[in-house]
C-alpha positions as CSV (number, residue, x, y, z in Angstrom):
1,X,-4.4,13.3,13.4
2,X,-3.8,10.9,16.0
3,X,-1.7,10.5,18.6
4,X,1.8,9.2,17.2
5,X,1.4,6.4,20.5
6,X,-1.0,4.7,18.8
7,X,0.0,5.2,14.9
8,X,3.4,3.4,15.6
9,X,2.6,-0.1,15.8
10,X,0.7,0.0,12.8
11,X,3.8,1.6,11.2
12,X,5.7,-0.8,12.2
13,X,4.2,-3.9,11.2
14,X,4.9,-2.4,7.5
15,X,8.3,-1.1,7.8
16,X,9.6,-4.3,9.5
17,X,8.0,-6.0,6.5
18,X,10.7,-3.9,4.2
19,X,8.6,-1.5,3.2
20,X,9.9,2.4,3.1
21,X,7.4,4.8,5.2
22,X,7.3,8.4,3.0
23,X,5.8,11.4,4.9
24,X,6.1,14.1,2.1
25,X,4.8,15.2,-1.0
26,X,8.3,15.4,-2.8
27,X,9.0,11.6,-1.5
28,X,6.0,9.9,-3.1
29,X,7.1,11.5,-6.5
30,X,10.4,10.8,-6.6
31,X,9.4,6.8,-6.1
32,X,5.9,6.8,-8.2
33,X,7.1,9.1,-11.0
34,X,9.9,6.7,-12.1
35,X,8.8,4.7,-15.3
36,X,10.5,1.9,-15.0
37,X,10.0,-1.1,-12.2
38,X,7.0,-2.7,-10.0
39,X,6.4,-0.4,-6.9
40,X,3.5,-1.4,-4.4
41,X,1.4,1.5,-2.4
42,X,0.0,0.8,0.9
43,X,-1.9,3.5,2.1
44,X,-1.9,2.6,5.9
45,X,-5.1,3.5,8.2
46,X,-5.9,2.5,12.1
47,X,-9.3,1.3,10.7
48,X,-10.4,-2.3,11.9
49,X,-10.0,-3.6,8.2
50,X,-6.4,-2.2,8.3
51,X,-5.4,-4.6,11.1
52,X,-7.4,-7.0,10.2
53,X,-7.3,-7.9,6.8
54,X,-5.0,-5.3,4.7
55,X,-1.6,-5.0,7.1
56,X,-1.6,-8.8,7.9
57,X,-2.6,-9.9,4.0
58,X,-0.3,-7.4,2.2
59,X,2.7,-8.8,4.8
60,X,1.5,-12.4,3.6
61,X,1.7,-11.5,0.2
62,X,5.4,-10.9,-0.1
63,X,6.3,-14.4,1.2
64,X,5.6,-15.1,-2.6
65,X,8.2,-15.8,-5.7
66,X,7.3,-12.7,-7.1
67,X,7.2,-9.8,-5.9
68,X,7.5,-5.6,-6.5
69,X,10.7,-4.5,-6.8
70,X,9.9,-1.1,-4.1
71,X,7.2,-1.0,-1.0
72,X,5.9,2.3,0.2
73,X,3.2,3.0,2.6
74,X,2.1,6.1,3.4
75,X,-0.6,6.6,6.4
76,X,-3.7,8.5,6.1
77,X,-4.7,10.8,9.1
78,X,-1.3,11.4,9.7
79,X,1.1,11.8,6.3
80,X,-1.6,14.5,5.0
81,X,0.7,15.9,2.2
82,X,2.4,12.5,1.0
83,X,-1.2,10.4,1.3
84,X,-2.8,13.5,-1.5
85,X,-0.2,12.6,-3.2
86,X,-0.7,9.1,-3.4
87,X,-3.7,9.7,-4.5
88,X,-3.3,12.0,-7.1
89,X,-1.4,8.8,-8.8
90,X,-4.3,6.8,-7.9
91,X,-7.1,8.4,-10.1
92,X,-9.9,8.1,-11.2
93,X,-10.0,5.9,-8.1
94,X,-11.8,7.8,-5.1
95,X,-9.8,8.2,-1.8
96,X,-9.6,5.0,0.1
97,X,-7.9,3.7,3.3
98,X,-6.7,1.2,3.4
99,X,-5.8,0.4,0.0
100,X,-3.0,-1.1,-2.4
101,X,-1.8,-0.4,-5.6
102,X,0.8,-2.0,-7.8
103,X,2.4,0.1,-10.1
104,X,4.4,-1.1,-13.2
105,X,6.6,0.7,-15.2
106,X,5.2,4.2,-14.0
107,X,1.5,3.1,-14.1
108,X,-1.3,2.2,-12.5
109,X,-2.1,-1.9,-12.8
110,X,-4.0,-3.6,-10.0
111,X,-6.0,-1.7,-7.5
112,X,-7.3,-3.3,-4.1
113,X,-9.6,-0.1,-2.5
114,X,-11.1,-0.1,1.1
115,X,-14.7,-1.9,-0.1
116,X,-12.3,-4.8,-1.8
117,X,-10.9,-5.3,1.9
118,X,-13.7,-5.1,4.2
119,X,-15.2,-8.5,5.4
120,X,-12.1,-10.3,3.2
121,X,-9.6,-12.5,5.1
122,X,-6.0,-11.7,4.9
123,X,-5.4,-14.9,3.1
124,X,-7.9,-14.5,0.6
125,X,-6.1,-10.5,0.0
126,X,-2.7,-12.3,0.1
127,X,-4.1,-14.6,-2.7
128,X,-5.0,-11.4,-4.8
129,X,-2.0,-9.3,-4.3
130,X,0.3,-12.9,-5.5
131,X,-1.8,-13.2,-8.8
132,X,-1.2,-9.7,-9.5
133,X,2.4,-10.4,-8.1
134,X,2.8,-12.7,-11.0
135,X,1.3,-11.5,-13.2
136,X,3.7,-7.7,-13.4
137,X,5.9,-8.5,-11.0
138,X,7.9,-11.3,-13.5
């Protein structure tokens, strides 16, 4: 865990973006186990690629004609019990943070892990999450 003083700002630069900040197990599954609708899944991390690339890109991304209808992010080190969760929708992808997923109707449909974001400008993860964006998101 760490201290909440530190964990806020990067919170906030998601949840002022309009995206909904769940901290439990029961509020992950009452968003990701709806089948219908576009939801995207931040999973949230103080890692240098999180502030770097992934917070800034995905926030980039919704300035877009298209986008999911829901925006959750949950934060790992700190959400324990709602970021397992999370996960548990993401298999068979390994755990990863940061990463984004764009769910569609209830599943799984574009998948941006940790080793996707490293070393990648936000622009150039902007440009990925619009494409899927258009693709589902329509």
């Amino acid at each position: 865990m760490y201290p909440e003083q530190l964990v806020n700002p990067m919170r906030a630069e998601l949840v002022d973006a309009g995206f909904q900040e769940l901290r439990d197990r029961e509020a992950v599954d009452s968003v990701l186990s709806q089948d219908k609708g576009t939801v995207l899944v931040v999973i949230n991390s103080v890692c240098g690629c999180a502030a770097g690339s992934a917070r800034p890109g995905v926030v980039q991304s919704l300035n877009h004609t298209a986008v999911p209808e829901k925006l959750i992010t949950v934060f790992a080190g700190m959400d324990t019990d709602a970021v397992k969760k999370v996960r548990e929708y993401l298999l068979p992808y390994p755990p990863s943070s940061p990463s984004i997923a764009l769910f569609k109707d209830g599943n799984l449909v574009h998948m941006i892990e940790r080793h996707h974001i490293e070393g990648r400008s936000a622009q150039l993860l902007a440009a990925n999450l619009k494409a899927a964006f258009d693709e589902y998101c329509n």
